[in-house]
C-alpha positions in Angstrom: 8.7 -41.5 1.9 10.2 -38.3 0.7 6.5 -37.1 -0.4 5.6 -37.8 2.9 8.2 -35.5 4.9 10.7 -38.2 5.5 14.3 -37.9 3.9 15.9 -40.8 3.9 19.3 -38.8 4.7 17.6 -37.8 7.8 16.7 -41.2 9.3 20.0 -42.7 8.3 21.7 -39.7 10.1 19.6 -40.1 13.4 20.5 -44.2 13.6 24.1 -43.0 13.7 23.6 -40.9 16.9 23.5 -41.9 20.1 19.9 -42.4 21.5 20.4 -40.6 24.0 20.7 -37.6 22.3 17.7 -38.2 19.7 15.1 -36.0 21.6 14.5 -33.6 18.8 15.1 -33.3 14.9 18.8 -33.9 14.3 21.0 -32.0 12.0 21.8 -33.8 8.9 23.6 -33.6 5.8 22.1 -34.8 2.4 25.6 -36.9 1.9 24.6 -39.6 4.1 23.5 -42.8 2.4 20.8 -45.3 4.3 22.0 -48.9 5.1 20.0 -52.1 5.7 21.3 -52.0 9.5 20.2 -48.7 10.1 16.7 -48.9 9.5 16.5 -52.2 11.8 18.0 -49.5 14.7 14.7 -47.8 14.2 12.7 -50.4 13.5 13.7 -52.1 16.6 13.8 -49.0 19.3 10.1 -47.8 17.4 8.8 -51.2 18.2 9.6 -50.9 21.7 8.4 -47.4 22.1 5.2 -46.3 24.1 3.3 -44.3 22.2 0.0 -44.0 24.5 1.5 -41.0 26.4 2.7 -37.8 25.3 5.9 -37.6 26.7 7.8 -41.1 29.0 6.8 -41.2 32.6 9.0 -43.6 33.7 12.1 -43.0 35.9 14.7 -43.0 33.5 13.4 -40.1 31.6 13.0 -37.7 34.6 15.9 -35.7 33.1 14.1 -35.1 29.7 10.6 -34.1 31.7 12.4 -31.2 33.4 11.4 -29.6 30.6 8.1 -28.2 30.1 8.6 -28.2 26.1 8.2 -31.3 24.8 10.9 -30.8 22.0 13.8 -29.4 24.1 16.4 -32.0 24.9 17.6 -32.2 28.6 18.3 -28.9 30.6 21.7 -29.4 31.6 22.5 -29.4 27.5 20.7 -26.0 27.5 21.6 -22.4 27.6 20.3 -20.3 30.7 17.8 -19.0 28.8 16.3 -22.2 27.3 16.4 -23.7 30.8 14.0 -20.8 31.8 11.7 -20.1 29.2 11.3 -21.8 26.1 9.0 -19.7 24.6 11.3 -17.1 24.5 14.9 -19.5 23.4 16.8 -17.6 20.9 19.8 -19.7 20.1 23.4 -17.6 20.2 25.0 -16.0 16.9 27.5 -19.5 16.8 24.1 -22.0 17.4 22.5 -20.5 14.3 25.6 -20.2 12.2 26.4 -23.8 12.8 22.2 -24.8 12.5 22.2 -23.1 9.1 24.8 -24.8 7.6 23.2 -28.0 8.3 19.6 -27.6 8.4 18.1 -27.2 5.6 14.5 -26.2 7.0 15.7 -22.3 7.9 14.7 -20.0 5.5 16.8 -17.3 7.3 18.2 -16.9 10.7 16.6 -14.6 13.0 17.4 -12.0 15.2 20.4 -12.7 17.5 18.8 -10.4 20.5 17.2 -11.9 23.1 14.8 -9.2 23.6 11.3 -10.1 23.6 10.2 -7.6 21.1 10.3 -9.0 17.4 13.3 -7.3 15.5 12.4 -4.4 13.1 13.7 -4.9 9.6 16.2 -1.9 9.3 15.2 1.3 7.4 18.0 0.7 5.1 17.4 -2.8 4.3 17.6 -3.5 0.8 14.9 -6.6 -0.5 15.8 -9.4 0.4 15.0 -12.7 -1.8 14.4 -16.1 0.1 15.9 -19.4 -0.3 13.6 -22.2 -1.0 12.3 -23.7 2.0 14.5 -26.9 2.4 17.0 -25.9 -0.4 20.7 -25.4 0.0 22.0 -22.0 0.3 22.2 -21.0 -3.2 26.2 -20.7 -4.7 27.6 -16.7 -4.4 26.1 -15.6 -7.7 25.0 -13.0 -9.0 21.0 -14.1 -9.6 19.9 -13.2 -13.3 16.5 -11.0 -12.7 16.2 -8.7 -15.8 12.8 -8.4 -17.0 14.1 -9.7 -20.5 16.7 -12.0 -19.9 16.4 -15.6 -20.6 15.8 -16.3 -16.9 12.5 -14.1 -16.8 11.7 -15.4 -20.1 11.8 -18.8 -18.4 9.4 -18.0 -15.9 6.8 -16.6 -18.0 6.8 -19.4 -20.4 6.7 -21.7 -17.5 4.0 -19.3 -16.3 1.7 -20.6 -19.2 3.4 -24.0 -19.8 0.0 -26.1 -18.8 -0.1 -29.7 -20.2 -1.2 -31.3 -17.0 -2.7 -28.5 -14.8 -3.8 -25.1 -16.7 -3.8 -22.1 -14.4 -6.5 -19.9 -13.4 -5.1 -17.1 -16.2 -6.5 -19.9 -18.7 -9.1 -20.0 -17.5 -9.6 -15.9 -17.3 -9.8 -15.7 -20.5 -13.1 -16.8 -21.0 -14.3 -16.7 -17.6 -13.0 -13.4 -16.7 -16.4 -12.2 -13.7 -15.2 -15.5 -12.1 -11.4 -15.2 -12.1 -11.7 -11.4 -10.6 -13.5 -12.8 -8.0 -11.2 -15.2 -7.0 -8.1 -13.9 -7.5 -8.6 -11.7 -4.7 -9.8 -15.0 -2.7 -9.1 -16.8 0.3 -8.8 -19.6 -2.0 -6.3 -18.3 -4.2 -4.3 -16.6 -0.9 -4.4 -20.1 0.5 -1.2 -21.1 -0.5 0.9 -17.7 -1.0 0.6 -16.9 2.8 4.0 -16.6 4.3 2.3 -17.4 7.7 1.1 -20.9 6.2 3.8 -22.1 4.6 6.3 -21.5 7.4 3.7 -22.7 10.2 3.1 -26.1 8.2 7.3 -26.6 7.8 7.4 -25.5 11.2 4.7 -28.5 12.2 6.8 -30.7 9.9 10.6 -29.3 11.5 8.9 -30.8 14.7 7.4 -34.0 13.9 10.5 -34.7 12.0 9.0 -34.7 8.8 6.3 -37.4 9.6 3.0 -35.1 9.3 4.4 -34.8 5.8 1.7 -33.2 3.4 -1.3 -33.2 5.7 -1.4 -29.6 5.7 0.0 -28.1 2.6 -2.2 -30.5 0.2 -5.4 -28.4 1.0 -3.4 -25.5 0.2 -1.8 -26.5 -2.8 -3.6 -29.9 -4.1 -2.1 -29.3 -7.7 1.3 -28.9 -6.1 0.9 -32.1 -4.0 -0.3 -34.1 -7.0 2.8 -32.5 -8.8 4.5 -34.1 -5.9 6.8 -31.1 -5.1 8.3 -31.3 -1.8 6.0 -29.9 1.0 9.3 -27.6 1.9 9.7 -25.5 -1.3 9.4 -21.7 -1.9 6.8 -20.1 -3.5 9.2 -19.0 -6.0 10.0 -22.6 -7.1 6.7 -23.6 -7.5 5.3 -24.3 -10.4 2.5 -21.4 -11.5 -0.6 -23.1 -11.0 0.7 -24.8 -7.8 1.3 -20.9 -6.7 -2.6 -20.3 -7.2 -3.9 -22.8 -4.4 -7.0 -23.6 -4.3 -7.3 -22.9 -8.0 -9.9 -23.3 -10.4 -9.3 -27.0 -11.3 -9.0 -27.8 -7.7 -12.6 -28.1 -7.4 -13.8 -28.4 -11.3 -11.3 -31.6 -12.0 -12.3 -33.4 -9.4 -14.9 -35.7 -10.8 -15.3 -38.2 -7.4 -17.2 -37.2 -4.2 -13.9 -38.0 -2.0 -15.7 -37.3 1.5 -14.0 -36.0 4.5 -10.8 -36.9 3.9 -8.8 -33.7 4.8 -8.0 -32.4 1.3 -6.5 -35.9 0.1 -7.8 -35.0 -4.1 -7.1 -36.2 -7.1 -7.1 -33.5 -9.6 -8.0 -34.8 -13.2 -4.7 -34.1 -15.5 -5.0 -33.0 -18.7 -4.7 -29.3 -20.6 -7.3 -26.8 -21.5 -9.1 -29.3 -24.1 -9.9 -31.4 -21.6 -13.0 -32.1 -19.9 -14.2 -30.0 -16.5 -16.6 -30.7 -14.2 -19.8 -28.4 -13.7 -23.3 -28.1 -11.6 -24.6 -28.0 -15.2 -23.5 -30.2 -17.9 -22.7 -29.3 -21.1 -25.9 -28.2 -23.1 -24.5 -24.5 -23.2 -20.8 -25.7 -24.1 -22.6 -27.8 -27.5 -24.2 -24.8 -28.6 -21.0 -22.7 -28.4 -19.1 -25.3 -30.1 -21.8 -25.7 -32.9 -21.5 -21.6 -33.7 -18.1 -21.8 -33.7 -18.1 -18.4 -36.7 -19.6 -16.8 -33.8 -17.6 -17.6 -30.6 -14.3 -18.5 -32.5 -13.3 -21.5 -30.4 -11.2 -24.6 -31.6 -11.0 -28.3 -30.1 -8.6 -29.2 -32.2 -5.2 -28.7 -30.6 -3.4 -28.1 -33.9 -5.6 -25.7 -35.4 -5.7 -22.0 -35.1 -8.2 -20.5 -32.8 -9.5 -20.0 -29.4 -8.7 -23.3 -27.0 -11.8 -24.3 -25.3 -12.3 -27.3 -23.1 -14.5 -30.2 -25.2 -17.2 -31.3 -22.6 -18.3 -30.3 -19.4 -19.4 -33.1 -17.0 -22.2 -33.0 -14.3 -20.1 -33.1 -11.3 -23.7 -32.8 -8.7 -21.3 -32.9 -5.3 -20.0 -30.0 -6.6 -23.1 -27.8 -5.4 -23.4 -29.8 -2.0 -22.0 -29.0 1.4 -20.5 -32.5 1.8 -18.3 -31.0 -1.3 -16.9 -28.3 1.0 -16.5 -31.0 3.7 -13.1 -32.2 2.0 -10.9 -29.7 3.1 -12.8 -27.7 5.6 -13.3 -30.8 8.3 -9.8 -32.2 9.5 -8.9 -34.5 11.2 -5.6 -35.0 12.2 -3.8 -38.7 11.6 -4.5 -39.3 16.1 -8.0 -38.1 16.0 -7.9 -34.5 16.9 -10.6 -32.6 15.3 -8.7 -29.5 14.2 -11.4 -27.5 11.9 -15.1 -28.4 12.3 -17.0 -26.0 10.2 -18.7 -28.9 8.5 -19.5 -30.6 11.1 -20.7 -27.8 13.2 -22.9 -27.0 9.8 -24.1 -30.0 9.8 -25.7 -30.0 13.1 -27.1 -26.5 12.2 -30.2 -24.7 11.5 -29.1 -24.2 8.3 -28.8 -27.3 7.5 -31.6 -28.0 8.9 -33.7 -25.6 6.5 -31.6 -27.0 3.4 -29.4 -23.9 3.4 -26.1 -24.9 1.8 -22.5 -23.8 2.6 -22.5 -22.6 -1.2 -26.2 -20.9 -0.4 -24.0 -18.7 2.2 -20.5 -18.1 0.7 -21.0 -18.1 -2.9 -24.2 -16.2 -3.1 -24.6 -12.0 -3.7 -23.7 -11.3 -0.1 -20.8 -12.6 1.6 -22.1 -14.8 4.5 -25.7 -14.7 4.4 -28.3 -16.6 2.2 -29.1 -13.7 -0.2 -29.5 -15.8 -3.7 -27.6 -16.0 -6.6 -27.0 -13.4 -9.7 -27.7 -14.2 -12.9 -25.9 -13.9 -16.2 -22.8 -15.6 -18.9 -20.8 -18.1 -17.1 -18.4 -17.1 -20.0 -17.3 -15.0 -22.5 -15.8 -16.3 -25.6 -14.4 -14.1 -28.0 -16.3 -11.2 -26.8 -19.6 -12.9 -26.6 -21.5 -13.7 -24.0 -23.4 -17.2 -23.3 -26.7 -17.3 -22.4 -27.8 -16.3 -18.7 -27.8 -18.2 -16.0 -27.4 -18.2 -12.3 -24.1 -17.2 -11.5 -22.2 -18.4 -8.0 -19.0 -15.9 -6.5 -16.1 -17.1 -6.6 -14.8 -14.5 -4.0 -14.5 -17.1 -1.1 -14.3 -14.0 1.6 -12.7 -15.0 4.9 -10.7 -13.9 8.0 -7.5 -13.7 6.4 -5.4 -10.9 4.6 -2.9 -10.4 2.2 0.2 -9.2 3.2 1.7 -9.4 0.6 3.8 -7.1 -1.9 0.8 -5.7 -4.3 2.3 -6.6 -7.1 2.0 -10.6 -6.2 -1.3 -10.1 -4.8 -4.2 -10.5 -5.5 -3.7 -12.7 -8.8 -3.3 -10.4 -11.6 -2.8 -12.0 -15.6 -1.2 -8.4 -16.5 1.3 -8.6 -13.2 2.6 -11.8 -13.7 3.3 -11.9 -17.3 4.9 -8.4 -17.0 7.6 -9.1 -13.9 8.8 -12.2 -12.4 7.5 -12.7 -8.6 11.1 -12.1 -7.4 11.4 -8.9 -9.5 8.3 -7.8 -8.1 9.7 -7.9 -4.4 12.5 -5.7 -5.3 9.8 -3.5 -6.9 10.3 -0.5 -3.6 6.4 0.6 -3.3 6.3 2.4 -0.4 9.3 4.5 -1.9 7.1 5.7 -4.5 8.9 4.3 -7.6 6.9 5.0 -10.5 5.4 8.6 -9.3 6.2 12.1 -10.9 7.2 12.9 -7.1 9.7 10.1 -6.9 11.3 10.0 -10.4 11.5 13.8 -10.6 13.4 13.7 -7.3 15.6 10.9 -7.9 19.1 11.3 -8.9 20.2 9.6 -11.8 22.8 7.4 -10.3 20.0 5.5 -8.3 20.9 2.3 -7.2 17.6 0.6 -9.2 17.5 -3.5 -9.1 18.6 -4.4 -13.1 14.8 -5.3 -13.8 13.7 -1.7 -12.5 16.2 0.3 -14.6 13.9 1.3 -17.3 11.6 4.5 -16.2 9.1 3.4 -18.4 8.9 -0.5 -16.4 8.7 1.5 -13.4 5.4 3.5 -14.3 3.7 0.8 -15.6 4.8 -1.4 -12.7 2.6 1.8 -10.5 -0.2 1.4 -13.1 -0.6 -2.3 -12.2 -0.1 -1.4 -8.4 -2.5 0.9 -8.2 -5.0 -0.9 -9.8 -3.9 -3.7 -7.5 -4.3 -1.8 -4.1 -7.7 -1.0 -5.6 -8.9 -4.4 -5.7 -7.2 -5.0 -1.8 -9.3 -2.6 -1.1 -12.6 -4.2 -2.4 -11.7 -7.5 -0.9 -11.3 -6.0 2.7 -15.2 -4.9 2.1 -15.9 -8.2 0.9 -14.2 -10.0 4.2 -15.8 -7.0 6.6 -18.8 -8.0 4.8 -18.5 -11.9 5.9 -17.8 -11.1 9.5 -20.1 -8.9 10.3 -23.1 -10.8 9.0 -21.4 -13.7 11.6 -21.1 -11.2 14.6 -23.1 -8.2 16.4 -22.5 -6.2 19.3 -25.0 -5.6 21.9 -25.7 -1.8 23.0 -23.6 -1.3 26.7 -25.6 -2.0 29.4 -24.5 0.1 32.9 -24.8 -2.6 35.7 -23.4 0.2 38.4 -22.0 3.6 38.5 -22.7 5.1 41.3 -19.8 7.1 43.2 -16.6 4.6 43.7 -18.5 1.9 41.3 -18.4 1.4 37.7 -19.8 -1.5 36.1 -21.0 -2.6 32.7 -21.7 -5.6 30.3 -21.5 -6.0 27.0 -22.6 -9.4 24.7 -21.6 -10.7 21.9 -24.2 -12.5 19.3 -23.1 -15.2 16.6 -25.9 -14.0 14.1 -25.5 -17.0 11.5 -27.4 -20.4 11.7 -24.9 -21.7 9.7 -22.4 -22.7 11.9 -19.9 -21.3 15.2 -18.1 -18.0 15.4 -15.3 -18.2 14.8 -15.0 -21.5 12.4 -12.7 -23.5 10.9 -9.0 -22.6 12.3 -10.3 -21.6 15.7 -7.4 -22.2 17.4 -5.7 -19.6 15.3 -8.4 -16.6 14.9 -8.4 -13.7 17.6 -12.3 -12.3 17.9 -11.8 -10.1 21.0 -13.4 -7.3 22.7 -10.8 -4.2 23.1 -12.1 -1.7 25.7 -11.6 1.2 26.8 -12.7 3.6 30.1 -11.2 7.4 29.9 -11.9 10.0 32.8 -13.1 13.1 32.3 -10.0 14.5 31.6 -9.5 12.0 28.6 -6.9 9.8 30.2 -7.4 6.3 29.9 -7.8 4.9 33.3 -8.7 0.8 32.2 -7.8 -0.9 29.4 -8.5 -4.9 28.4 -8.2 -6.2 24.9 -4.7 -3.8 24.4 -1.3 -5.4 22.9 2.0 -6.1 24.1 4.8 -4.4 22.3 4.8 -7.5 19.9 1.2 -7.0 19.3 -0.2 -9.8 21.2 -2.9 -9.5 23.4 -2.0 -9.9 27.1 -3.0 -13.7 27.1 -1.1 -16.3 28.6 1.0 -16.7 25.6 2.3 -13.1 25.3 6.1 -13.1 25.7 5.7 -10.6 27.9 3.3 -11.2 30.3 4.9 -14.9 30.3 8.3 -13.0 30.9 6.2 -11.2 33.9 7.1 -7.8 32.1 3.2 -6.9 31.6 -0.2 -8.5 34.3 -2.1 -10.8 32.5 -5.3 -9.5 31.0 -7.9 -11.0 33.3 -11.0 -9.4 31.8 -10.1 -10.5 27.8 -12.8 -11.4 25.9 -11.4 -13.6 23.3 -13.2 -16.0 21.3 -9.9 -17.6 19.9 -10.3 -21.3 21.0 -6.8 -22.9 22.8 -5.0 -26.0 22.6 -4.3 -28.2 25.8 -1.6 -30.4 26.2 -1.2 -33.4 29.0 2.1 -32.7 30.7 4.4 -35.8 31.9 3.5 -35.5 36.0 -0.3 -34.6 35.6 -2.4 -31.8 34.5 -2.4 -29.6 30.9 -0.8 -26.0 29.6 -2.1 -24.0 26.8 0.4 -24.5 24.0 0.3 -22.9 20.3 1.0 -25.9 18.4 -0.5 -29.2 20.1 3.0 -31.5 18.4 1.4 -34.8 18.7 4.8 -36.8 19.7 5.8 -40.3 21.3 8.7 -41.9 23.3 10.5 -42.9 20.3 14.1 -41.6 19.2 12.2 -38.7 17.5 8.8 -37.1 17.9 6.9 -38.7 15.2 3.2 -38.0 14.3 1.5 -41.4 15.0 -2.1 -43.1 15.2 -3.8 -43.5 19.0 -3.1 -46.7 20.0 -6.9 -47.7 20.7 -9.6 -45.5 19.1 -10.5 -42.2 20.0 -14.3 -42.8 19.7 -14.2 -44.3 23.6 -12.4 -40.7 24.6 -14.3 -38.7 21.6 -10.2 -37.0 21.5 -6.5 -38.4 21.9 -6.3 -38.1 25.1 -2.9 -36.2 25.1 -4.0 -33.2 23.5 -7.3 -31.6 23.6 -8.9 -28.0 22.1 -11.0 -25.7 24.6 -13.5 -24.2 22.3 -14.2 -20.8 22.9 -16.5 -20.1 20.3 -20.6 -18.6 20.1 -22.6 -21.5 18.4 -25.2 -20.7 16.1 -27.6 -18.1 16.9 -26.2 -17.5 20.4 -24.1 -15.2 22.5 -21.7 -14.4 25.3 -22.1 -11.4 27.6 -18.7 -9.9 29.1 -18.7 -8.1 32.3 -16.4 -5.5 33.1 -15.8 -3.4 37.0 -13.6 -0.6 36.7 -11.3 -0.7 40.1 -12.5 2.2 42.2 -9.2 3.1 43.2 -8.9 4.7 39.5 -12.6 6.4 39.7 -11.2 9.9 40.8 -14.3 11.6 40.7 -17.9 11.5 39.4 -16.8 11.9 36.0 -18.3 11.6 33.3 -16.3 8.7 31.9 -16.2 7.7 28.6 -16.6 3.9 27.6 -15.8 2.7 24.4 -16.2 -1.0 23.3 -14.9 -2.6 19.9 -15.2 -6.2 18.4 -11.9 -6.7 16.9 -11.3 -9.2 14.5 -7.6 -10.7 13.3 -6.8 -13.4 11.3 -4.1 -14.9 13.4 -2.2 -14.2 16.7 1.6 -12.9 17.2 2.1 -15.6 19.5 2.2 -17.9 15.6 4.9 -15.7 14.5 7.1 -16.4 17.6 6.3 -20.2 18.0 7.3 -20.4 13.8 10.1 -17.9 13.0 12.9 -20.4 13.7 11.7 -21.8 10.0 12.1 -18.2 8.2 9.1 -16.6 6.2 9.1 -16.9 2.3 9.4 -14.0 0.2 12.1 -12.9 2.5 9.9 -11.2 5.2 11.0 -10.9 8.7 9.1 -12.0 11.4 8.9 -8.0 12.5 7.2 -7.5 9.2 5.2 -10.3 9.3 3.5 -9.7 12.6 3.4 -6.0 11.8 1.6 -6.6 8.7 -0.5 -9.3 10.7 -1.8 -6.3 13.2 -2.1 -3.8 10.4 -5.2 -6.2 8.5 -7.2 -6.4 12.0 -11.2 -4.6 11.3 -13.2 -3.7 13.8 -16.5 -5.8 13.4 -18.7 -3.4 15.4 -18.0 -0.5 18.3 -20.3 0.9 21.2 -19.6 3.5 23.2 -21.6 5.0 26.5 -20.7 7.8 28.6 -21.3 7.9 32.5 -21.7 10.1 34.9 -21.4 8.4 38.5 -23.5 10.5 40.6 -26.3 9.5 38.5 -27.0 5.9 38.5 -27.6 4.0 35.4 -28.5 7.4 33.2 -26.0 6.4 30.5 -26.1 8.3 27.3 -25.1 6.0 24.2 -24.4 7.2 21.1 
């Protein structure tokens, strides 16, 4: 029960509360001890619970429904602010002090203002170093993070420690082509992302625990089969749980699992064992029979290069149903969360026998474009023979953001600094630069594992080189998105004098499957446009931010707090989840909690089957995305009460693309963010990674209808 989310301290806690007061996850400490009695007081009051609706509709609950969230307990136990908007609920200095000492999901508290806007980390912070998620505070001492104290020594023997799962730096050493491209992967970003690890405790903080691993074990499937709580910091982690979707995440797997939402079974052993390959092992037998040349050992006491003994022909390995494990789920009621297999499957693509790996894993990012050629290893400084060579670079949506230094996936990085010494490495101060350590006085208040000058310039060397290969892999994922969306030239619909009007469509140019994919609930594809006079003042705006960065969509704080008009004209592909509200009708909501009228909200099966509905029928997704091939046109009329004169007016159009919305980062930060981050500098660095797909711009002069000059 504990790998699944539930603590048994927690559910022995809730029995000894009054029901009444059960509406949300209780406050527990790990003292309590579980007896017989209380687990027939949930056994009992869960047998007698409907779970067909989302929230009670009977009588005696009409206190509970006043509120529109379904996790709030009743109003009259609220603050003011609650009551009003519980978007927005920031709990007082004294809630959070006496929340942190007994919860142990918050990372870090965060900002006691009530203020809309996300608090800015101060100039003057110094780095802060996060708790593990669902650990105790830690006692008040000082932490050990010298770069050659036993401590650090620790980690970087752990670091290569790899009797039952070796790590993708294993694996570089003869593979290097393929471990550069990954490193800088979605796949191996998967489960570093502060934004995913706090939205998946979040999920977890409000399901009380029951939804267990169901996200984190596509992130992370050698940390789930390590069976490390779903809750822990990346710093606790062991190395190659760090790395994700690693390299023996797919190559030891030797069944064809299905669609079964990342549930794997990664094959144990160390580097001598077998792998799993499109190939077989004719090429390992001739390595291993030249073993003068390529200077390999199988023999685990013998000197020499470690090699793995036999490589098996895994064939589901090159299929799309192989992709299909993690990147279809389903959620435990029946709601279809990601569908990009099942949206490929009903695709031209598939149609004409191009695979997912013809696609993603081919020269070009996105787009059938074959396969290179060449050594799918090099041992001891020799190649193998040539063959056709898939990337490993995985390019997606999503961004690092990251310190440089713990991202992408460098061997030299991690063996040199511990990932908490690298947070306290200052970057943007310029530590490590002639201009910095020329200027800085001697007394400098340096972290003990940044004392030494020297560490310090060749922690810039490895940044540099880092930032480097960030910037390769934003061309990579800029490559990927535009070959899945285009921009149609502007088309003037009116401008004559007092009328402006003009369209605009969008084009999903893959047959592969919808744009966006996967995630769509959490993906912001948006149009942000522009129309400036002739005097270069903007006069209309749509697709512009709050001052959180959020678009002005029904879940910006601020146009929910009526502070900013709601952006009628956005363009947004971002698909949104419905909820079924207690009296009758739905709201868009950021995370769809599937709950029940039980003591706690619990993730639970549909009662009868979801094929009669084709969803649960308390939550539902409004897709919002271009299928294959097609497009969406979006029309814009400037009001004429801002059309001064006959111009010319300048219209600019640009096809935004970021990997998630702000709106996450509010609906989350209650949890904390690993590595110590804010939520300030989460969603700042959030808005920093967005690319602009594609831009158009026209220029009209009113008094001559629909002569538009485009450039």
């Amino acid at each position: 029960m504990i790998r699944n989310g539930i603590k048994r301290d927690l559910i022995a806690a809730i029995a000894a509360v009054p029901m009444a007061m059960c509406l949300t996850a209780g406050v527990v400490r790990s003292e309590t001890t579980v007896s017989p009695s209380s687990f027939r007081q949930i056994e009992e009051h869960l047998a007698a619970a409907d779970d067909l609706l989302l929230q009670p509709a009977t009588n005696d609950q009409a206190t509970a429904s006043q509120s529109d969230d379904l996790l709030l307990p009743a109003s009259s136990d609220l603050p003011a602010s609650s009551q009003s908007d519980d978007l927005l609920h920031q709990p007082s200095s004294s809630d959070k002090s006496a929340a942190s000492e007994s919860d142990d999901l918050l990372l870090q508290p965060t900002s006691q203002s009530g203020d809309l806007l996300l608090q800015p980390t101060p100039d003057d912070a110094t780095p802060s170093i996060a708790p593990a998620i669902g650990a105790p505070a830690p006692p008040n001492k000082p932490e050990d993070t010298a770069g050659t104290t036993p401590v650090a020594a620790a980690q970087h023997e752990k670091l290569f420690a790899e009797n039952r799962f070796p790590a993708a730096t294993t694996c570089a050493t003869c593979h290097p082509k393929q471990y550069d491209e990954w490193s800088a992967s979605q796949h191996a970003y998967a489960q570093l992302s502060p934004v995913f690890l706090t939205m998946q405790a979040a999920i977890n903080n409000k399901t009380s625990g029951t939804n267990g691993d169901f996200c984190i074990r596509c992130h992370t499937p050698v940390g789930m089969n390590l069976e490390e709580s779903v809750y822990v910091s990346n710093f606790e982690r062991h190395p190659t749980s760090r790395e994700g979707v690693t390299c023996i995440a797919c190559h030891r797997v030797n069944r064809n699992y299905g669609k079964i939402s990342g549930r794997l079974a990664v094959v144990e052993g160390d580097i001598f064992e077998p792998v799993f390959g499109p190939k077989g092992d004719d090429e390992l037998k001739r390595v291993l029979d030249q073993p003068e040349t390529y200077r390999v050992t199988t023999d685990r006491d013998a000197p020499g290069r470690a090699i793995h003994t036999e490589v098996e022909r895994f064939f589901p390995l090159v299929t799309s149903g192989f992709c299909a494990t993690c990147h279809d789920v389903t959620l435990v009621n029946g709601f279809r969360l990601e569908e990009a297999f099942a949206e490929y499957h009903q695709s031209p693509a598939s149609k004409a026998g191009v695979s997912c790996q013809d696609c993603h894993m081919g020269k070009e990012q996105g787009v059938a474009s074959g396969y290179e050629e060449g050594p799918a290893a090099i041992v001891g400084g020799v190649p193998t023979q040539s063959r056709k060579l898939a990337s490993h670079f995985f390019a997606g949506p999503d961004h690092s953001i990251l310190q440089p230094g713990l991202f992408p996936l460098n061997v030299k990085a991690q063996s040199f600094k511990t990932m908490r010494e690298w947070m306290a490495f200052d970057d943007a101060a310029g530590w490590g630069t002639d201009a910095f350590e020329d200027a800085a006085p001697r007394d400098y208040p340096f972290p003990e594992a940044w004392r030494s000058i020297d560490d310090r310039y060749d922690a810039r060397k490895i940044i540099q080189e880092q930032k480097l290969r960030l910037e390769k892999a934003e061309e990579r994922r800029l490559e990927v998105l535009r070959n899945g969306l285009a921009l149609s030239e502007i088309d003037i619909l009116s401008a004559e004098p007092g009328t402006l009007s003009f369209s605009v469509s969008v084009r999903n140019i893959t047959d592969g499957h919808s744009v966006p994919t996967g995630f769509d609930a959490e993906r912001l594809m948006f149009l942000e446009v522009t129309v400036a006079n002739s005097d270069g003042a903007v006069i209309y705006r749509s697709g512009d931010r709050d001052p959180n960065g959020d678009l002005r969509d029904s879940h910006s704080a601020y146009v929910h707090a009526g502070e900013l008009p709601l952006d009628e004209d956005l363009f947004n592909l971002q698909s949104k989840f419905l909820v079924r509200l207690l009296r009758g009708g739905e709201r868009e909501q950021v995370l769809p909690i599937n709950t029940s009228q039980g003591v706690l909200p619990f993730v639970r099966p549909e009662a009868l089957p979801t094929t009669i509905y084709g969803r649960p029928r308390n939550t539902r997704k409004h897709k919002q995305t271009i299928d294959p091939l097609g497009s969406r046109t979006a029309t814009y009329a400037i009001p004429a009460d801002v059309l001064t004169g006959s111009g010319p007016y300048a219209v600019s159009v640009r096809l935004q693309a970021q990997m998630v919305p702000v709106n996450l980062i509010l609906a989350i930060q209650d949890i904390g963010f690993d590595y110590g981050m804010s939520p300030r500098q989460v969603a700042d660095a959030v808005v920093d990674g967005t690319l602009t797909i594609a831009e158009r711009q026209a220029t009209v002069t009113l008094d001559a209808p629909k002569q538009a000059t485009t450039q």
